[in-house]
C-alpha positions in Angstrom: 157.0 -84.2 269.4 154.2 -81.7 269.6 156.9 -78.9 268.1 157.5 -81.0 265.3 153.4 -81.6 263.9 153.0 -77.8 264.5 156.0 -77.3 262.0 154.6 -80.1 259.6 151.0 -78.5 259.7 152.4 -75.0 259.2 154.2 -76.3 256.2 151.3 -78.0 254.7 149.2 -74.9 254.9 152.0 -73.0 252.9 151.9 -75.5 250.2 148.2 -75.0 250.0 148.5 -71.9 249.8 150.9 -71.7 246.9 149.1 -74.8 244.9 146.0 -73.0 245.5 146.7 -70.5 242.6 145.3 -67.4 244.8 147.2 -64.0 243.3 150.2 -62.3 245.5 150.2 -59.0 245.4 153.3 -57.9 243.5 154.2 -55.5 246.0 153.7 -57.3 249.0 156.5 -57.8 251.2 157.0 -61.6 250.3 158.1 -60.8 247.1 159.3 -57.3 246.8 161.6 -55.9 250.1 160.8 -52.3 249.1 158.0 -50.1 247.8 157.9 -47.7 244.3 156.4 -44.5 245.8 155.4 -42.2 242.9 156.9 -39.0 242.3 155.7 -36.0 243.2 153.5 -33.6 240.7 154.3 -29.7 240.8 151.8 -27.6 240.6 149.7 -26.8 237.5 149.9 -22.9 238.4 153.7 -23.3 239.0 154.0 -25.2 235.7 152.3 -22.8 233.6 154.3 -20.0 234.5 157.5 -21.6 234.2 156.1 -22.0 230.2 154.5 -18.5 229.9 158.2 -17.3 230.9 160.2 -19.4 228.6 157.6 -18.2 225.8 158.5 -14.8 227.0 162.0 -15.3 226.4 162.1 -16.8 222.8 159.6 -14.1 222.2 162.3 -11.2 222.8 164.9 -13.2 221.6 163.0 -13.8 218.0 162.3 -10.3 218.1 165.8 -9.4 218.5 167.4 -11.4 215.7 164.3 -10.2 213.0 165.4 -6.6 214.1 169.3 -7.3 213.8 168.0 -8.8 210.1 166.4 -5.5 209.5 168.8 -3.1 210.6 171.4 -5.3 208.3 169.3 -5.2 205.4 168.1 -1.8 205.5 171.5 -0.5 206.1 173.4 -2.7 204.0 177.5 -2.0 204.0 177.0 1.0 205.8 179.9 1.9 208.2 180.0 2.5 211.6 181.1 6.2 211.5 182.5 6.4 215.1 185.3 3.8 214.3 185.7 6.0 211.2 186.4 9.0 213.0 188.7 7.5 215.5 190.5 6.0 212.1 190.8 9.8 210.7 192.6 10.9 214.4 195.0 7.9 213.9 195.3 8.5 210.0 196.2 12.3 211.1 198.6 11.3 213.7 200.7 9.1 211.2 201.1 11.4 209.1 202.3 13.7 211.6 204.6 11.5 213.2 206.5 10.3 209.6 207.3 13.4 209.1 211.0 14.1 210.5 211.4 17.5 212.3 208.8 19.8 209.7 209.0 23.6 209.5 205.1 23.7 210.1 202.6 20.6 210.2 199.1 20.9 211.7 196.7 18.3 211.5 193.1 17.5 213.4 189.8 16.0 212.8 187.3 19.2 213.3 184.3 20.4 211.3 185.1 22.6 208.1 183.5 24.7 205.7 186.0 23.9 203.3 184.1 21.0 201.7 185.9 21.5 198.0 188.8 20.1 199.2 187.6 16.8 199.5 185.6 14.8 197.0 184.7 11.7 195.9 184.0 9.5 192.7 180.9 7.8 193.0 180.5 7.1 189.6 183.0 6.6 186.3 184.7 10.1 185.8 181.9 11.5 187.9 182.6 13.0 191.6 181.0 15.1 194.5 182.1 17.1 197.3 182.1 15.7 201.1 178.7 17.6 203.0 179.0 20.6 204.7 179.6 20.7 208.2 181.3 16.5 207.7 184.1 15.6 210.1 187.6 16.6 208.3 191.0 15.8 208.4 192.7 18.6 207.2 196.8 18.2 207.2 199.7 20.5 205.9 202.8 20.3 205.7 204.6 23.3 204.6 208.8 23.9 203.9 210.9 26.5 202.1 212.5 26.6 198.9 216.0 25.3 200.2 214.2 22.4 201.8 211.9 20.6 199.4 209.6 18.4 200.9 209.8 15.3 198.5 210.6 13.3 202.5 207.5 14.5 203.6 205.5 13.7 200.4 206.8 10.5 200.5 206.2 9.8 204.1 202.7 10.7 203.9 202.2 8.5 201.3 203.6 5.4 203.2 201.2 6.6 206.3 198.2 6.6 203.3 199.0 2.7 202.5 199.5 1.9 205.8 196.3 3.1 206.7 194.8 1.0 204.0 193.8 3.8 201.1 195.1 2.7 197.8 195.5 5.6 195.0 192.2 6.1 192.3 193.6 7.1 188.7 192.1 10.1 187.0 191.7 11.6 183.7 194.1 14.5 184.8 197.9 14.9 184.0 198.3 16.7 188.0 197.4 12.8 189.2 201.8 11.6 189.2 204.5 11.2 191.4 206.8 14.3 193.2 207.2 16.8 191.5 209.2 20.1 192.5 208.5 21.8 189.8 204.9 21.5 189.2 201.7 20.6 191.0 200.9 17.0 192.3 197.1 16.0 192.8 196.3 12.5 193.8 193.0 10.9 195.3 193.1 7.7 197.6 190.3 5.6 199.2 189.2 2.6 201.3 186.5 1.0 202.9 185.8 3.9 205.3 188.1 6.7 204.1 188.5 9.0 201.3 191.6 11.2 201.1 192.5 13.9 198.3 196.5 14.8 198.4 197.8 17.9 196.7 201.8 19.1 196.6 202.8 22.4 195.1 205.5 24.7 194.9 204.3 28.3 195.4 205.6 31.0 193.6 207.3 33.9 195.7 206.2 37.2 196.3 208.1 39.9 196.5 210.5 39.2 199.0 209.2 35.5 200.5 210.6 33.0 199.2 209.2 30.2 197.5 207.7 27.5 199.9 206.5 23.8 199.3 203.2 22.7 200.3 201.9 20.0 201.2 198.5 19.4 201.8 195.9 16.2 202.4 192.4 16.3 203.5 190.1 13.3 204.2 186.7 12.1 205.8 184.3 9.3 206.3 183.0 7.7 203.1 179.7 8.2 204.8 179.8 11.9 204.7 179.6 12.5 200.9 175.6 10.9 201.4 173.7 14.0 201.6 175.2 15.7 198.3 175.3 12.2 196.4 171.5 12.0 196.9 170.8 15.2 195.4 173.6 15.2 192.6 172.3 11.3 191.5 169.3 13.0 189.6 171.3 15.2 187.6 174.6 12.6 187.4 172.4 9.9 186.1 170.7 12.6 183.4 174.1 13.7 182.3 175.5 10.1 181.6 172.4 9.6 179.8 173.6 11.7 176.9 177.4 10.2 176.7 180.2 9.6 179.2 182.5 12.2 180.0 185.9 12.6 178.2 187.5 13.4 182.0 186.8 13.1 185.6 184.2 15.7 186.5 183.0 17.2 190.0 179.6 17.8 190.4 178.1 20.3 192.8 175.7 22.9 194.2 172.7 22.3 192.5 169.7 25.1 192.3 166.3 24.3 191.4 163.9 26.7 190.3 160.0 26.2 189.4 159.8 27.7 185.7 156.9 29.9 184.5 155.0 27.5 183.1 152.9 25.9 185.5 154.3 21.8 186.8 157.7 22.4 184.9 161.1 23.2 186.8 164.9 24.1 185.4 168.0 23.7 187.6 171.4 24.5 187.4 174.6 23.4 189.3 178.4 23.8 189.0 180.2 21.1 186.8 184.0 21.3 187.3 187.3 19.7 186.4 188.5 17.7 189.2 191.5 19.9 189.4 188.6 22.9 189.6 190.7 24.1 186.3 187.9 25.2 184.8 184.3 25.5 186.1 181.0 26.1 184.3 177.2 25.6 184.7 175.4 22.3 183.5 171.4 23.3 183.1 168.8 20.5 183.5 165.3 20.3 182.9 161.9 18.3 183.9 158.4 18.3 183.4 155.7 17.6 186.5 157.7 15.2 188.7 159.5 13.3 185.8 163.1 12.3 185.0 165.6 15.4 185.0 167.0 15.8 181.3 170.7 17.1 180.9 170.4 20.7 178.6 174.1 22.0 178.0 176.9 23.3 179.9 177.5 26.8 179.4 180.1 29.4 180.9 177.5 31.9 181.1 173.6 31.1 180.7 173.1 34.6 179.6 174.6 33.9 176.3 172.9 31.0 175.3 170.7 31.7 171.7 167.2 31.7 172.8 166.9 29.4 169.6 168.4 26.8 171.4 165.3 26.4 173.3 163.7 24.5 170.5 161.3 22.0 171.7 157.8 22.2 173.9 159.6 21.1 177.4 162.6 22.8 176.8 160.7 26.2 176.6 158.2 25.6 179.4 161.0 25.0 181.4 163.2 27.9 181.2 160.2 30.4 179.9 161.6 33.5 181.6 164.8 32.4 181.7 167.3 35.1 180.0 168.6 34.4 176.7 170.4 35.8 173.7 168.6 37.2 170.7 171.1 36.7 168.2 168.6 38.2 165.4 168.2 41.3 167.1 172.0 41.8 169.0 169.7 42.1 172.0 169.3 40.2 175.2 165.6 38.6 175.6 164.0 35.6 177.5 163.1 32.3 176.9 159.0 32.7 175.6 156.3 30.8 173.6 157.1 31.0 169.8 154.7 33.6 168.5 151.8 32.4 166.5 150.9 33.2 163.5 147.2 33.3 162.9 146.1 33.2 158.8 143.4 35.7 158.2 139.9 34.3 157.6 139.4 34.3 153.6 135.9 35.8 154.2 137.4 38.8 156.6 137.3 42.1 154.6 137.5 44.0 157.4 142.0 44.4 156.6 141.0 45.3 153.2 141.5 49.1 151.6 138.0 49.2 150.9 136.5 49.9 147.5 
């Protein structure tokens, strides 16, 4: 009996204390069987160099991408000249190797002095030699008379369209098919290559007989950049006065400072692409102005010193050589000679009296 009124007064006091409207604690044990420990905080030194390194990063990595921007912009389509190069080797060997059993092929990728071989149209009828000292292709392929080579020239060809170069038309009548009677001259390009093909059958001498040759040369389109800078100057003065009638090379130009004092001539070789014929294209400027085309000439010593005719054309070329066609003499380009009136009141020229 005394068990059960300790049970009923431990029951009432719970039912006070519930009724009683005293807070419990939401995260006592009577209501909640576990406890929401916080998490822990790193470190504020930690934390801030965790951000200063992922700054760092993004940093680089912005500085990157505006550089790969730049380098695009600034170079444009420019081409990467070692895959170039190993594209000449390959070019060279194809050639080689479609060629069935020649009488004498040689072909390598080397420097060469022998820039005329090679050229390049960089404007309508208008070309220019590859630099000097460029990496070359040069490839032959030679045969005697009994054996033309019309096999070779057409393997060489297939090799050229493999390769990707398609053929550029020309003004001259050499640019055809085979021939194996007369000279063959055709010019072929890509993206990244420029080759110049030539066949012809060479006349015997004396005793030799007759052979067939063969020959292509080629090299980066990169490696024509050093003459087109100079030649643009002249190229674009020279289309300023009327488009060439035929395809034109243009190269080794020579500037001189004239005798008259912020004025300059210059004179550099104009030739047929076939190098047919070749003559001398003279161009003048005043101070650091536009160059102006003159004339081509085959000899600037024979040029009238009339010609010379206007104020920047003489200061130019004063001292130049010239023609004196009044006199049958040779002379030099010089100031017109002025004539100075007498003064009406100057007696002193008279006979006296």
């Amino acid at each position: 009996m005394q068990n059960d009124s300790n049970e009923g007064q431990q029951l009432q006091n719970l039912d006070n204390q519930t009724t009683s409207g005293a807070p419990i604690s939401p995260f006592s044990p009577e209501v909640t069987p576990f406890h929401n420990n916080p998490k822990p905080k790193m470190p504020k030194k930690m934390l801030s160099t965790i951000l200063v390194s992922i700054g760092f990063v993004l940093l680089i990595a912005a500085g990157t991408l505006a550089y790969l921007l730049l380098v695009n912009k600034s170079s444009g389509s420019d081409i990467d000249t070692t895959v170039s190069k190993d594209l000449l080797s390959t070019l060279g060997d194809s050639m080689k190797s479609s060629i069935n059993d020649p009488a004498q092929v040689s072909s390598a990728v080397e420097k060469t002095y022998n820039t005329l071989a090679i050229t390049k149209n960089v404007k309508d009828k208008i070309w220019v030699t590859v630099d000097d000292n460029s990496q070359v292709l040069n490839f032959s392929s030679v045969r005697n008379e009994s054996s033309p080579n019309e096999s070779d020239y057409n393997s060489v060809i297939g090799a050229l369209n493999t390769g990707g170069l398609s053929e550029m038309k020309t003004s001259t009548a050499l640019s055809s098919t085979y021939s194996s009677s007369s000279e063959v001259a055709q010019y072929f390009s890509s993206e990244l290559i420029v080759c110049n093909l030539k066949n012809s059958l060479v006349s015997a001498v004396k005793d030799i007989p007759a052979t067939f040759s063969l020959q292509v040369s080629c090299a980066n389109q990169t490696d024509f950049s050093k003459n087109l800078e100079a030649m643009n100057p002249f190229i674009d003065a020279y289309i300023a006065k009327g488009a060439s009638d035929k395809d034109l090379v243009f190269r080794d130009p020579v500037v001189q400072d004239s005798g008259t004092p912020d004025y300059k001539n210059a004179n550099l070789k104009i030739s047929d692409i076939d190098y047919s014929d070749s003559l001398l294209g003279l161009f003048y400027r005043k101070a650091d102005g536009d160059w102006n085309y003159f004339k081509t000439t085959d000899d600037q010593y024979k040029i009238d010193c009339s010609e010379y005719n206007n104020e920047d054309l003489i200061n130019s070329f004063l001292g130049v050589p010239c023609w004196d066609s009044d006199n049958e003499v040779s002379s030099f380009v010089d100031q017109p000679t002025q004539v100075i009136a007498p003064n009406p009141g100057d007696k002193s020229s008279g006979s006296g009296g």
